[in-house]
SEFI-487065 format. One record per residue (C-alpha): x, y, z. Coordinates in steps of 0.001 Angstrom, whole numbers, padded with zeros to 6 digits, always signed. Layout:
XYZ/...
END
This chain:
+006882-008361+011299/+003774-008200+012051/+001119-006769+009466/-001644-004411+011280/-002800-000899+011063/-001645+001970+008527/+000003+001306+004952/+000142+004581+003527/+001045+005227-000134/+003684+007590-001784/+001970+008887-004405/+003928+010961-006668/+001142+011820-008936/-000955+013009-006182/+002220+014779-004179/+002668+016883-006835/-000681+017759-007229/-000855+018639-003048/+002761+020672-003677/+004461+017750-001292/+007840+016705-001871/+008257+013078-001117/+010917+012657+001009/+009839+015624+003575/+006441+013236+003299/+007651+010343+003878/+009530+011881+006827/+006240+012838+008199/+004271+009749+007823/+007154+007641+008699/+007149+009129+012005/+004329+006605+012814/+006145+003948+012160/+003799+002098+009820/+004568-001486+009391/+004412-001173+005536/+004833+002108+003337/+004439+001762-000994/+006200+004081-003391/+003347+004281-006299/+005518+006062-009634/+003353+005522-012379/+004549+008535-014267/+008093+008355-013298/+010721+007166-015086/+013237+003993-013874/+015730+006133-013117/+014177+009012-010777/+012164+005745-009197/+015340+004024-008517/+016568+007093-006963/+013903+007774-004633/+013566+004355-003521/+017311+004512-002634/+016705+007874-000723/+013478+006089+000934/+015059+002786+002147/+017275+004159+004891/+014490+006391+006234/+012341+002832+006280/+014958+000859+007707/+015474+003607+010652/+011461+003929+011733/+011249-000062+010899/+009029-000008+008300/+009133-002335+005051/+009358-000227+001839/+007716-001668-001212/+007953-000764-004984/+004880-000224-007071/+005460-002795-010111/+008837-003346-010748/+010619-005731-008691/+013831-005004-010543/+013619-001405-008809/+012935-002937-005582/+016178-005218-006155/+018452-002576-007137/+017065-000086-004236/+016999-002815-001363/+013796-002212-000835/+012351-005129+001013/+009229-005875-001212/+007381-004797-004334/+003250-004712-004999/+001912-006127-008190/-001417-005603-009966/-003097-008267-012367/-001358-006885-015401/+002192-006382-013952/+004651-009062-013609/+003367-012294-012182/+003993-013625-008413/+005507-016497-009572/+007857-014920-012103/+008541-012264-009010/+010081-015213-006691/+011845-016720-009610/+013546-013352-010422/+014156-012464-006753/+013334-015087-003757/+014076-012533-001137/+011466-009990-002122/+008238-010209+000139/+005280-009270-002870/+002162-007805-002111/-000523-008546-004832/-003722-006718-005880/-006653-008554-006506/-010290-007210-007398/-012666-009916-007326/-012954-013332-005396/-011289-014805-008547/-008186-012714-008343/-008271-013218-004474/-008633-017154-004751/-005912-017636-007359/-003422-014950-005699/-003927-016571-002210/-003588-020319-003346/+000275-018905-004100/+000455-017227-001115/+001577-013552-001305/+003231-011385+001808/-000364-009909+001868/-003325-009520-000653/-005115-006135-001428/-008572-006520-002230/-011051-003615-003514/-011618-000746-003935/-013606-000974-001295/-015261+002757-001886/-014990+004950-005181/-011487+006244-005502/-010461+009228-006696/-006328+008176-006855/-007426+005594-009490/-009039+006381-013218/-011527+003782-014167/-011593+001821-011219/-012568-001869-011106/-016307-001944-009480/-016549-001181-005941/-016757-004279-003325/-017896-002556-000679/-017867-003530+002948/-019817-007145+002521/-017137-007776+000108/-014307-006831+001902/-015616-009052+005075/-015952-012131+002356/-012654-011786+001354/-011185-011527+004978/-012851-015104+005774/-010804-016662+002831/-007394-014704+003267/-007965-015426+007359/-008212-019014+005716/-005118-018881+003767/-003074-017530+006539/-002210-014340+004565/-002869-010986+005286/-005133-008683+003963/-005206-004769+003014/-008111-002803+001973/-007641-000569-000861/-009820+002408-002351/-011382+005571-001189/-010794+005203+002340/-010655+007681+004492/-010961+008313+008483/-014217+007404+009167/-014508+004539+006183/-011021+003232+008013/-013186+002775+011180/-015672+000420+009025/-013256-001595+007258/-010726-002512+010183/-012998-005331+011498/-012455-006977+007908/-008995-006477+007522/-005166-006622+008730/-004154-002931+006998/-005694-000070+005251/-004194+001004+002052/-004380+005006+002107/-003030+007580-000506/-005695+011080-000281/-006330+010020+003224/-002968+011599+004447/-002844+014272+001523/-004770+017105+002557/-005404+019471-000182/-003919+022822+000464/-002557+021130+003431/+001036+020972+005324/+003149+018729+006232/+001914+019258+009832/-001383+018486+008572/+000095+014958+006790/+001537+013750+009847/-001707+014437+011849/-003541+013209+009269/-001250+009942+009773/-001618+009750+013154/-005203+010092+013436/-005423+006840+011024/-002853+005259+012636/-004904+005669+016110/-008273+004968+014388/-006853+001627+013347/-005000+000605+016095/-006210-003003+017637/
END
């Protein structure tokens, strides 16, 4: 598969805050057909997780798109989801592959000594930022900014994985970073407040057309 252009988040935090339910937004977004989409549950329990990652994996599979799990790889195992995304305090890569080999993992790294150590085990892809302030994130790790991000594209480019920028982008910052990056990383971006769902999948397919090669 190849990794370029849109990876849009499923927020459920911020779906419920926009009045969204997220399989009619995942519908909408996954009309795109982005290469990568992320269900992000922090306040969810295993059990409605597990059964919205079931409900998300067939819609996936039909617009070929690889669904990922936020954290817990033993979701992503029991779902069939194809891969799971990890942060520096969840479970390790290494203990990831060991549990499941077959999961593609996705790693989040804030600084160039995150990004070095994640890409000498070589990850499906690395996030690095944020890039900008976020709003979708309380007490954010410092902001790279666009220098940043274009440092840490030279050593992922070097490591032969890909890499995603992540935090506070939006249309216009999506035209910046896309010179220093494989995919964008979006959650707000196709959330418009007091918004539709007509407005989500325009908002998706603006992005996806602002980042196309």
């Amino acid at each position: 598969m190849i990794l370029r252009g849109l990876y849009p988040l499923i927020d459920l935090d911020g779906l419920e805050r926009c009045g969204f339910a997220p399989l009619s937004f995942a519908e909408r977004v996954l009309v795109l057909r982005p290469p990568l989409l992320q269900l992000r549950a922090k306040s969810a329990g295993a059990r409605a997780t597990l059964e919205l990652l079931r409900a998300l994996a067939p819609l996936c599979r039909a617009a070929g798109t690889a669904l990922f799990a936020n954290d817990r790889p033993d979701l992503a195992v029991l779902a069939g989801a194809d891969g799971v995304h990890v942060g520096q305090d969840d479970v390790p890569l290494a203990e990831v592959r060991r549990f499941a080999p077959n999961l593609r993992v996705g790693v989040s790294t804030h600084d160039f000594v995150q990004l070095e150590r994640a890409l000498a085990e070589r990850p499906d892809y690395v996030a690095f930022g944020p890039v900008f302030a976020t709003a979708s994130k309380q007490n954010h790790e410092p902001v790279v900014g666009l220098e940043g991000l274009a440092r840490a594209h030279a050593l992922a480019r070097s490591a032969g994985v890909p890499l995603v920028a992540i935090g506070g982008i939006d249309r216009e910052r999506a035209r910046l970073a896309k010179a220093h990056c494989e995919l964008v990383s979006v959650i707000g971006a196709v959330m418009p407040p007091g918004g539709t769902l007509d407005d989500v999948e325009a908002c998706a397919r603006e992005l996806t057309r602002v980042l196309a090669p």
